[in-house]
N, C-alpha and C positions, 0 to 999 in steps of 0.2 A: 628556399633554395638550399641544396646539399650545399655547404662546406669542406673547404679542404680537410678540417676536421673530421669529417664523415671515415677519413680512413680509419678501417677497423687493423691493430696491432694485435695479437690477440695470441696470448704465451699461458695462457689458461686452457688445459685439454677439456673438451665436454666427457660427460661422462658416457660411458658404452651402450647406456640407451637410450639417448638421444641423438639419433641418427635422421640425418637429414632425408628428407624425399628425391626420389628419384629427380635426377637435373631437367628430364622432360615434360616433370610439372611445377618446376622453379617458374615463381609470380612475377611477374616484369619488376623489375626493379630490384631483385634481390642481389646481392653481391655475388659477383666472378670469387671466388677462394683460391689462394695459392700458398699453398701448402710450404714452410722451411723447414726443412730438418737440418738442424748442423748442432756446432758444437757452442752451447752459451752460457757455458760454466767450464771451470779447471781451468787447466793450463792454455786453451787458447780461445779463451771469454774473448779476450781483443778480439783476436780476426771474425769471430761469428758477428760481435756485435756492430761490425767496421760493416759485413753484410747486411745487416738489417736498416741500416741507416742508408745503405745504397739504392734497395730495393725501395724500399719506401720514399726516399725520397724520388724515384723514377714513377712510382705508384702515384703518388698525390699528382704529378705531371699530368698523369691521363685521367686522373679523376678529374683536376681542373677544369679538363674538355667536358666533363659527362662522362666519363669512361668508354667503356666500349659498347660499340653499337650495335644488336640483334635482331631480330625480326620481333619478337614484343618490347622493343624500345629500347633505352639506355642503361647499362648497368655498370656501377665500379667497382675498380678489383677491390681486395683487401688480400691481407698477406696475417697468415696464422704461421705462429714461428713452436718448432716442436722441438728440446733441446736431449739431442743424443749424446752427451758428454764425451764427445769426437769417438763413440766406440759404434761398431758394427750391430752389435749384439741388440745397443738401445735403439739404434736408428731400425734396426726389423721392429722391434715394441713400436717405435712412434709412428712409423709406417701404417703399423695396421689400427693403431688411432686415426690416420690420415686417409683410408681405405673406409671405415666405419663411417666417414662425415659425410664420406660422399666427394671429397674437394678433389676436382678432375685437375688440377695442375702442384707439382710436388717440384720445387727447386732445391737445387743440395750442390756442397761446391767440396768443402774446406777438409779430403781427403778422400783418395783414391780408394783405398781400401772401402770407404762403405759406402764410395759411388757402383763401384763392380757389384758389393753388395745388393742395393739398390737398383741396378738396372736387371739385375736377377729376379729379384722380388717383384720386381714392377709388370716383367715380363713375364714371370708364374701367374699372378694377380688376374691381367688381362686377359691370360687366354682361359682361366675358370671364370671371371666375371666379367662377359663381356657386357653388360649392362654398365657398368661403375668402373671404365676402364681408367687410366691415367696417366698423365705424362709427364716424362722424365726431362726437365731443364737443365743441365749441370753448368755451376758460372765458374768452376776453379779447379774440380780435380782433372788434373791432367796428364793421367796414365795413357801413352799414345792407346793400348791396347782398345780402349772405351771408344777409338773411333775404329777399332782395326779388327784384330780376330773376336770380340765382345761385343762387337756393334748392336746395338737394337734398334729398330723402327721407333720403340716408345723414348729413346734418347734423343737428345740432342744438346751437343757442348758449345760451347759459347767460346770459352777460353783458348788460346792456342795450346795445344799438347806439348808434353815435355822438349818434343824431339823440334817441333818447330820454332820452341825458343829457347832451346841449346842452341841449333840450327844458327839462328841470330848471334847468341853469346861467341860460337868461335866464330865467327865470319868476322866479329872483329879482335877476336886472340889471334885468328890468321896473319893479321896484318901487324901485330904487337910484338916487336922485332927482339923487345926486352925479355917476351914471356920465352920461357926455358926451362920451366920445373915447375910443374901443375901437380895441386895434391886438390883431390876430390874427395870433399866431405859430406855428407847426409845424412837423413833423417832414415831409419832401419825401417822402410814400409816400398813395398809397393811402388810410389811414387820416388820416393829416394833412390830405390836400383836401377829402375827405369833413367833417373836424369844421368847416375852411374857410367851406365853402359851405353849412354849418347853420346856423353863426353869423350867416354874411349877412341871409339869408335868413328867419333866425326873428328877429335884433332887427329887421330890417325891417320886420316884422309887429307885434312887441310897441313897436318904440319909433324910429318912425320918425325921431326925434327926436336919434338916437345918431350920429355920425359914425365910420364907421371909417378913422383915419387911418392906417391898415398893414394888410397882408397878406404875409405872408412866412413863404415857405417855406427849410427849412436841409436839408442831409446827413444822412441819417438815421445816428446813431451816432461821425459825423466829427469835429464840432465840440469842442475842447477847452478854448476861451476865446471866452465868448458877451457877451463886453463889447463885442464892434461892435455887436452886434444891440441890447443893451442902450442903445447910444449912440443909434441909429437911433429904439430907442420913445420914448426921452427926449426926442430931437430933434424928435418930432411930436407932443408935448403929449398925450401919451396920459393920460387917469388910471384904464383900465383895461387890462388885458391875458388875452384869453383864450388859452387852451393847452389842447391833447390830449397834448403831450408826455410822454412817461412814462420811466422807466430815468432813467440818467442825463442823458440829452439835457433829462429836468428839473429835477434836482440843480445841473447845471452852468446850466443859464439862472438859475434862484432864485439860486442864490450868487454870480453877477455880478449880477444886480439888489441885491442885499443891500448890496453891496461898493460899486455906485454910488451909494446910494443913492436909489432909483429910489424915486419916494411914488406908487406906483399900488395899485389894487387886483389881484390876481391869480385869474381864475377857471379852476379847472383839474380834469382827469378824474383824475388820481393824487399831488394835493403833499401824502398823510396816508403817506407811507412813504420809502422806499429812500432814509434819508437828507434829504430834503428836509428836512422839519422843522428840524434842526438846521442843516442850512448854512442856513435863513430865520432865524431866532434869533428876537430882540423886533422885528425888520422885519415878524414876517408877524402879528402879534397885533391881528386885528378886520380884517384886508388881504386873509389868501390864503384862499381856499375850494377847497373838494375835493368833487364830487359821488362818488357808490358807493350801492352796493346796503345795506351795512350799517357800522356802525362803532363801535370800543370802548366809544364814549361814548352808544349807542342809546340806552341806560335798560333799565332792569328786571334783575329778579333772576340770573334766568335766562341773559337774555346778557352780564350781567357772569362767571357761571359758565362758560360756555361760552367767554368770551374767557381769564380765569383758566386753563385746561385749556390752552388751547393754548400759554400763557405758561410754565405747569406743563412743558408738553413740550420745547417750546424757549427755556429761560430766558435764552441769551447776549439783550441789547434788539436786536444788529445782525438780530435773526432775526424781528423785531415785525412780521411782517404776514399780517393775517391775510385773508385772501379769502372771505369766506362762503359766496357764487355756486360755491367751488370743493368743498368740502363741501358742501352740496344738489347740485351735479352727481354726486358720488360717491354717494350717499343714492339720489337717485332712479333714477340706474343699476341698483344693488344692488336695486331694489323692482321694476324693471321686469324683472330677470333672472331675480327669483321669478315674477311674472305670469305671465312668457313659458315660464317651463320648460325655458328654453334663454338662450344666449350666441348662438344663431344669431342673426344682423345685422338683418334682415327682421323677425323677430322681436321681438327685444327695441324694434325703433324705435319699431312697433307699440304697443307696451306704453307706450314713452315719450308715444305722444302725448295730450295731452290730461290727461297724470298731472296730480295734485298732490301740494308739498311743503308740510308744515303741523308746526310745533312752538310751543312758547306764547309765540315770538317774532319768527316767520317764518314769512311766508307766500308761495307761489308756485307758478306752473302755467305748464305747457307747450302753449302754444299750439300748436294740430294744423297750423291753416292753411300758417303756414311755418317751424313748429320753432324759434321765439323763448319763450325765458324772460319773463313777464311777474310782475314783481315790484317789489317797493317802491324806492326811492330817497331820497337822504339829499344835502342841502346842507351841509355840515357849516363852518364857521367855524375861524379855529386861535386857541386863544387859550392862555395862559402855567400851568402844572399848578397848580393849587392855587385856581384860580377857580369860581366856582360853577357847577356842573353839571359838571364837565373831574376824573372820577376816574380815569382812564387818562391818562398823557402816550403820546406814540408814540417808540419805540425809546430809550426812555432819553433821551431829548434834554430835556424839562422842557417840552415842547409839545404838545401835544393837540389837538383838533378837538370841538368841538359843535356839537348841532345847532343849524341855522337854519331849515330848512325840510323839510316829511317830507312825500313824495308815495307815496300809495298806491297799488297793483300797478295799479290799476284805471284812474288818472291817468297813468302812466306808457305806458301801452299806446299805442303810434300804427298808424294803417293797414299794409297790406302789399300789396305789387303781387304776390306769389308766384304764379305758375303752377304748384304741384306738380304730378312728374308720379309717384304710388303706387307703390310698387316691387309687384311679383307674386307 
């Protein structure tokens, strides 16, 4: 009998001539392939590797069943991880290794810039090889545009888009009677001017009343000491600070704010991981916020169990993050590949649209229109382990996250400009 061990991890490229056989004479039992591209070296090694430990742990879940079920019998996935050292340029290289295998499923998350990339390629690819077509999973880059004027049939994002967790962020800056001087900081890509120009735009709306005295963009990945920038928020009387930063680009801002001690609030899309927490220490207790789809401290039985399991799997704390969004993408893959009957591209999208994902503590569906994940959101709070409500800390560090604010899938949803155009 297959073992959970059976999952194949596989960060070794084959070489360019050996190339797999066409999928329509895949032997029963051969493994489903899903293809990673991201970043698993440099400067944001964490966040990639924080991926792979997500997938795969959602992976062994469905292998444990027998994986997924076909018309010639049972087959599990396995996940081949291909590292683009967070650039464009490499992730077209590793693509077209990922093209040459053959493997009909490509997930990619951890920046916007070579998801656009990538949904470009993907959608060049299929319409000359419509034999070895393939599909685009994305679990993190969340430039609204990828569900909006960029839309493709071969995408589909998992993550909420920038704009729907800004969206979140000021719905409760709205009601923060203290905030009064917002400086917006980011990361100089793409997804940084995007969170930019949400920020503006939506306290303009909710709180005209707000000044933002900064907008500044930085090097994505460059920066090693963010005490200028820190001097600069200081310097403009800020008492709040919003961020999309994520990796270390916000590790390293938190811990020069800390070190200056900088008394603002921080509202940000990821300060509940990779590190943060603990370079924030008793600085970020009732200060930092973190929006996401789900988080340790949700409540209930069930996803206390569920976060447990994954702790169970990888017990080092540096390994404490769990992604939700990333498991329900692996989940409704495997459901849509039963629908479909197939791994074929066109196919399983088919299947994906309009799915639902539903367990007694999570809920979410695949909006058909333009292939966005429409699902719940969490405000969450950091406050110090051993406070009421706070039974998880994050990574060993003695800090936690609670909630503040819980928006349901239904709130969270915003328009879409998408012109899909249906694949054939």
């Amino acid at each position: 009998m297959l073992k959970l061990a059976s999952l194949i991890v596989c960060g070794v490229l084959l070489g360019s001539g050996m190339q797999t056989a066409a999928r329509a004479a895949d032997p029963a039992g051969k493994p489903v392939r899903i293809a990673m591209i991201d970043g698993l070296s440099g400067s944001f090694t964490n966040a990639g590797e924080a991926v792979v430990r997500n997938l795969q742990l959602a992976i062994e879940n469905i292998n444990a069943r027998g994986g997924v079920k076909l018309p010639d019998g049972k087959h599990l996935l396995a996940l081949s991880t291909f590292d683009n050292k967070q650039g464009v340029e490499d992730s077209l290289t590793e693509f077209k290794h990922v093209t040459d295998q053959h493997i009909p499923f490509l997930v990619q998350g951890n920046s916007s810039a070579v998801a656009l990339a990538l949904v470009e390629a993907v959608s060049k690819h299929n319409q000359r090889t419509p034999g070895n077509r393939i599909l685009f999973l994305n679990y993190s880059a969340v430039d609204p545009s990828l569900t909006n004027e960029k839309c493709s049939y071969w995408h589909f994002r998992f993550d909420a888009n920038a704009d729907m967790r800004m969206h979140a962020l000021t719905e409760v800056i709205k009601d923060d009677s203290r905030a009064k001087r917002v400086y917006l900081i980011g990361q100089d890509y793409s997804f940084g001017r995007q969170v930019a120009k949400s920020a503006r735009s939506m306290l303009a709306a909710e709180r005209p009343d707000i000044a933002i005295v900064g907008d500044e963009l930085h090097p994505i990945g460059k920066i090693k000491d963010f005490s200028p920038y820190i001097a600069k928020i200081r310097a403009s009387g800020a008492d709040t600070v919003v961020t999309g930063n994520w990796g270390n680009d916000l590790t390293l801002l938190i811990k020069a704010s800390r070190d200056a001690g900088l008394n603002a609030k921080f509202y940000t899309f990821y300060a509940n991981a990779l590190g943060a927490p603990a370079a924030i220490g008793d600085a970020g207790i009732g200060r930092v916020r973190a929006v996401a789809e789900w988080h340790p401290n949700a409540g209930g039985a069930d996803s206390d169990a569920f976060y447990r399991r994954f702790r169970q799997r990888y017990p080092d704390p540096r390994d404490d993050y769990v992604h939700m969004r990333m498991h329900v993408m692996i989940n409704m893959l495997a459901a849509a590949i039963e629908r479909a009957g197939s791994t074929e591209a066109a196919a399983v999208a088919k299947a994906l649209e309009g799915a639902q994902f539903r367990n007694s503590f999570y809920q979410a569906s695949m909006r058909a229109a333009d292939h966005q994940l429409i699902q719940p959101l969490y405000v969450s709070v950091m406050q110090k382990s051993g406070d009421a409500g706070l039974r998880f800390d994050n990574e060993g560090s003695g800090y936690g996250f609670k909630t503040e604010r819980y928006f349901d899938a239904a709130l969270t949803a915003l328009p879409t400009s998408c012109k899909m155009q249906k694949s054939q």
